[in-house]
C-alpha positions as CSV (number, residue, x, y, z in Angstrom):
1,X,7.0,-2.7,24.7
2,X,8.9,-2.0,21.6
3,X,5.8,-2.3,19.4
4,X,3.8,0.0,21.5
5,X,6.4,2.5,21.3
6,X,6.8,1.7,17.3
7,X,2.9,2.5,17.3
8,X,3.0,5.2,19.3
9,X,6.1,7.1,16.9
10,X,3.5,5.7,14.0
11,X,0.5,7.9,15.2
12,X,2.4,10.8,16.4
13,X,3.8,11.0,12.5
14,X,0.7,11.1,10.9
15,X,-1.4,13.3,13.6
16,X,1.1,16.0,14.5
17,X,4.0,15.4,12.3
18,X,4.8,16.8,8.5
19,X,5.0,13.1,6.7
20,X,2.4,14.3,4.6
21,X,2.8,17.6,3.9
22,X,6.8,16.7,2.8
23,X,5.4,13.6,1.1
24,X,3.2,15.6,-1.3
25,X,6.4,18.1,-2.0
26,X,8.0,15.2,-3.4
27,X,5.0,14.1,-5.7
28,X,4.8,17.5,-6.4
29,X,8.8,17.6,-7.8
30,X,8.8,13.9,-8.9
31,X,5.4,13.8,-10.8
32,X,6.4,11.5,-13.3
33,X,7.3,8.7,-10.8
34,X,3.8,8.7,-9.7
35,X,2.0,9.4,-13.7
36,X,4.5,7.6,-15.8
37,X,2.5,4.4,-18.0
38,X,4.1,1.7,-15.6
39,X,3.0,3.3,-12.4
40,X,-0.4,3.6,-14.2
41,X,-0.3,0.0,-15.4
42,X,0.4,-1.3,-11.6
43,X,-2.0,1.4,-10.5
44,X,-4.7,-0.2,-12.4
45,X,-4.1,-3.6,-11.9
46,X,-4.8,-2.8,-8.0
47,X,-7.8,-1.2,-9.1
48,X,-9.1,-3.8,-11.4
49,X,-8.5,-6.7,-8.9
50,X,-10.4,-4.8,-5.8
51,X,-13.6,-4.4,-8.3
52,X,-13.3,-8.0,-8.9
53,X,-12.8,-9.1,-5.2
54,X,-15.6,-6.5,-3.2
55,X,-18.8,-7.5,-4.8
56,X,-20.8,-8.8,-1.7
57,X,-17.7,-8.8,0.4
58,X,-17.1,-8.1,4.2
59,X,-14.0,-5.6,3.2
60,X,-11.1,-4.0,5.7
61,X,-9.8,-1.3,5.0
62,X,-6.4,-1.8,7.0
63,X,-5.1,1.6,7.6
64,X,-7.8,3.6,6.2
65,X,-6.6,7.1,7.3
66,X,-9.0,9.6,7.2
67,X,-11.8,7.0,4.9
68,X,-11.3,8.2,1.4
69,X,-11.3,4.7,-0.6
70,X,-14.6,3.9,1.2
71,X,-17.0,5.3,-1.3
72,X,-15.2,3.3,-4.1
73,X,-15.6,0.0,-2.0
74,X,-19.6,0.8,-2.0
75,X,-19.4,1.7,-5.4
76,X,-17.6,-1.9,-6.5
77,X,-20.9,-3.5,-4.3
78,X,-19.0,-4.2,-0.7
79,X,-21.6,-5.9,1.4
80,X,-20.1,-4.1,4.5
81,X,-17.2,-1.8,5.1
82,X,-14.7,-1.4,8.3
83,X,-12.3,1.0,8.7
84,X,-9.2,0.6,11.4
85,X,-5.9,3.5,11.5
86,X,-3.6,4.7,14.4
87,X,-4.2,7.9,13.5
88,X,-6.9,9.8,15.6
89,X,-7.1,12.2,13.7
90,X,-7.4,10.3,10.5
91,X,-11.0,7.8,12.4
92,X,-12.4,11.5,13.3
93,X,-12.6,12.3,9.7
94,X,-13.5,9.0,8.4
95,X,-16.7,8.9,10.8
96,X,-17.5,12.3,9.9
97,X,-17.3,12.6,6.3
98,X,-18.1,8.1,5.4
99,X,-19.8,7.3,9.0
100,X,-23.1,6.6,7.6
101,X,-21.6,4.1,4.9
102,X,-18.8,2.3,7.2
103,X,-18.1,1.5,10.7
104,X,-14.6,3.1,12.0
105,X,-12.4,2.8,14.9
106,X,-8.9,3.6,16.3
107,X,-6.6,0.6,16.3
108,X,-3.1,-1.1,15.7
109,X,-3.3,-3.1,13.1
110,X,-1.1,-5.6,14.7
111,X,-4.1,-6.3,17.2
112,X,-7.2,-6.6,15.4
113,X,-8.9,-7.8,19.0
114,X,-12.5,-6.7,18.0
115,X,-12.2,-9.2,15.1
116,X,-13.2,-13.1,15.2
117,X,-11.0,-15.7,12.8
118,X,-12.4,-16.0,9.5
119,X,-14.5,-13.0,9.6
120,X,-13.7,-10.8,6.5
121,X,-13.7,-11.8,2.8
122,X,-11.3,-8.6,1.5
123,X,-8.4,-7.0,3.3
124,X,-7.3,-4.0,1.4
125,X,-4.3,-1.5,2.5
126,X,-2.1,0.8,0.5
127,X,1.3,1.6,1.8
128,X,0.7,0.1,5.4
129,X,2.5,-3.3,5.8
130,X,6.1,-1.6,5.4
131,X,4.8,0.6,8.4
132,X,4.6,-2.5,10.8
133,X,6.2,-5.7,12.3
134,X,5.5,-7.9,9.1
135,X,5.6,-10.9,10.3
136,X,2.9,-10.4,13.2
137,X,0.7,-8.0,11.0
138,X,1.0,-10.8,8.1
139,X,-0.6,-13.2,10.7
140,X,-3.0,-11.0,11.9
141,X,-4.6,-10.5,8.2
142,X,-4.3,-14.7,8.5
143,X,-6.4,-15.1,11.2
144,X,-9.5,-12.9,10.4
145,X,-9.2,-13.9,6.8
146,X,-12.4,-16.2,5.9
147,X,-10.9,-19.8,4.3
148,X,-10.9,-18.5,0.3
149,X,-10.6,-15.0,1.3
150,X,-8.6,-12.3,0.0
151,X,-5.6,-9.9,1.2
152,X,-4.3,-7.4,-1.8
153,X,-2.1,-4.5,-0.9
154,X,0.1,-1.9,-2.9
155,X,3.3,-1.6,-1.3
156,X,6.8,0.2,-1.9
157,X,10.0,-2.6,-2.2
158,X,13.1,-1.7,-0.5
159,X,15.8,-3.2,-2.8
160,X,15.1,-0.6,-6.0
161,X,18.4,1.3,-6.3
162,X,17.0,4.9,-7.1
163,X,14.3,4.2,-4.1
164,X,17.4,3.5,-1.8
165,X,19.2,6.9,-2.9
166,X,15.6,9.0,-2.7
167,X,15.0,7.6,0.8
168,X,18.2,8.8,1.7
169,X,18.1,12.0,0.8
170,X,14.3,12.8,2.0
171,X,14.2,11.5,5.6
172,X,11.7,13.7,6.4
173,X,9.2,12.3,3.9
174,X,8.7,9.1,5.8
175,X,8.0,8.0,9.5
176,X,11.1,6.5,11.0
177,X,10.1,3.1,11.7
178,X,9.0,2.3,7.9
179,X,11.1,-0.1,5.9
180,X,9.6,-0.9,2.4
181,X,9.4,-5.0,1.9
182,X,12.2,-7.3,1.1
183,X,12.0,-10.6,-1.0
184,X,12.6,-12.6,1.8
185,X,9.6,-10.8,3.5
186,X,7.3,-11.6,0.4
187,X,8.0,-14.8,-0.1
188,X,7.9,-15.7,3.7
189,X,3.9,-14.0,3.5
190,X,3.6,-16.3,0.8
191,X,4.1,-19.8,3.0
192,X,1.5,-18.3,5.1
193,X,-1.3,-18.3,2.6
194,X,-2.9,-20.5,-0.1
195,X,-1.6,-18.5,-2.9
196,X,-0.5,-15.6,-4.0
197,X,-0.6,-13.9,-7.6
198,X,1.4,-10.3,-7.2
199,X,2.5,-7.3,-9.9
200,X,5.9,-5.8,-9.7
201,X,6.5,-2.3,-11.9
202,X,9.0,0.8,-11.5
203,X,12.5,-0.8,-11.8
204,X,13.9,1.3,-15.2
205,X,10.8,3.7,-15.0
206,X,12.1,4.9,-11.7
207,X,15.0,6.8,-12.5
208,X,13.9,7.7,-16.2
209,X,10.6,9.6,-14.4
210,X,12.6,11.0,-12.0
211,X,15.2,12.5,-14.6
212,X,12.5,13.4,-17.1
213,X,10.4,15.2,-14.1
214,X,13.2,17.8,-13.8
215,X,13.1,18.5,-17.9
216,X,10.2,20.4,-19.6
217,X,8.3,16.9,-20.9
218,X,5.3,15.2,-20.1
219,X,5.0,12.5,-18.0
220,X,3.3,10.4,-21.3
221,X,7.2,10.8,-22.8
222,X,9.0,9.0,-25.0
223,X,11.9,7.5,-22.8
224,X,8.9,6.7,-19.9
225,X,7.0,4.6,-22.7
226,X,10.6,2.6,-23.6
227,X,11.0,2.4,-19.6
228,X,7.2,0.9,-19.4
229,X,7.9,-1.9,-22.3
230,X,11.2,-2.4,-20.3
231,X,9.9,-3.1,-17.2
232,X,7.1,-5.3,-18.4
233,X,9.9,-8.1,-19.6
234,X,12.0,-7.4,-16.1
235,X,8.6,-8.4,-14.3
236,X,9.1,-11.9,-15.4
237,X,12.5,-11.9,-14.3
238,X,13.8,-12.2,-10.7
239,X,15.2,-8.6,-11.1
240,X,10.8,-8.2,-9.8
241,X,12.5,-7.6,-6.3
242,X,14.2,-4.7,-7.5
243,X,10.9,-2.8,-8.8
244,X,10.1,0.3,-6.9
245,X,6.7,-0.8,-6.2
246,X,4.2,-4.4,-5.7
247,X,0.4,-5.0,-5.5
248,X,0.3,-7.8,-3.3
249,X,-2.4,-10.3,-3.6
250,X,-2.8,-13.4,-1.3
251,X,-5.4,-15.4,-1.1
252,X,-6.2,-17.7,2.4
């Protein structure tokens, strides 16, 4: 019961609620958190390892919304393309505007029922897991996964310091059942697969792009590109957990 009601707070967020429209005033204010060079490099890591991984692949796009990544999954040769959300709102879109390229539907991602094991080569979800129960969505994404298949996600971490005090101070920015992921969450995902190979960023860039968005300078700055070399040697360390943000990618 809990988790239906969780699900049910989820969908009512995104298809009557303001998450979005507060969520973009805050990109707006903040742009350098989301253009600095670190952001960019962890931006285009994710981007560089889905081209790799769709070629010829059976790809899920878990929490799709309203269907916008599908055209870049065709582009990087996806074999076929399905699309789940909560959001009603979000599967109407997605089948009218990508219907003819990808097959949609209206789901919980913590119940992916119309789904066999080992049925889909490439799961693929941005900001989604921190939405859920973990643990039972983690298993879920284990069970359809083929044997060698893939799961890579971009997701927000909750022990960055700056995060902590921005999430505090924009409540209405965010549904309130999201938690961002702990290390104890990753590395419990990671007893649960074969192997997993994941990018931290945004630990020192955080609060410099935050600072430097309220000051009349670019987002390509001097004290972001210090921040960037910065964070590139913290990545190795275990101060990783503290980054603002991860690409997760797991392989079954």
């Amino acid at each position: 019961m809990q988790r239906e009601e969780r699900v049910q707070r989820e969908q009512q967020s995104y298809d009557s609620g303001n998450v979005f429209s507060e969520s973009a005033k805050l990109q707006s204010r903040f742009n350098h958190v989301f253009e600095s060079r670190n952001t960019r490099y962890g931006g285009q890591h994710f981007t560089d390892t889905l081209a790799e991984s769709c070629p010829g692949a059976v790809v899920l796009d878990y929490g799709c919304l309203n269907g916008t990544s599908t055209p870049i999954y065709r582009s990087y040769g996806a074999q076929k393309i399905l699309g789940i959300d909560i959001s009603e709102n979000g599967i109407a879109s997605a089948i009218q505007n990508y219907g003819d390229i990808a097959e949609f539907r209206i789901c919980d991602a913590h119940n992916l029922e119309f789904l066999g094991n080992d049925t889909i080569d490439l799961i693929v979800g941005t900001a989604i897991l921190h939405h859920l129960e973990f643990k039972q969505a983690i298993k879920e994404v284990v069970r359809v996964l083929k044997r060698g298949g893939e799961a890579l996600f971009m997701e927000p971490l909750y022990d960055n310091p700056a995060s902590k005090l921005f999430r505090r101070l924009t409540p209405r920015a965010r549904t309130s059942d999201e938690r961002p992921l702990s290390r104890n969450q990753i590395e419990w995902a990671n007893s649960q697969f074969a192997s997993g190979n994941h990018r931290f960023y945004n630990l020192v860039t955080t609060p410099v792009a935050m600072l430097t968005s309220l000051l009349p300078l670019s987002a390509s700055n001097p004290l972001l590109h210090i921040a960037d070399i910065v964070d590139r040697k913290l990545e190795r360390t275990a101060l990783k957990y503290w980054m603002r943000q991860v690409v997760l990618l797991w392989e079954k």
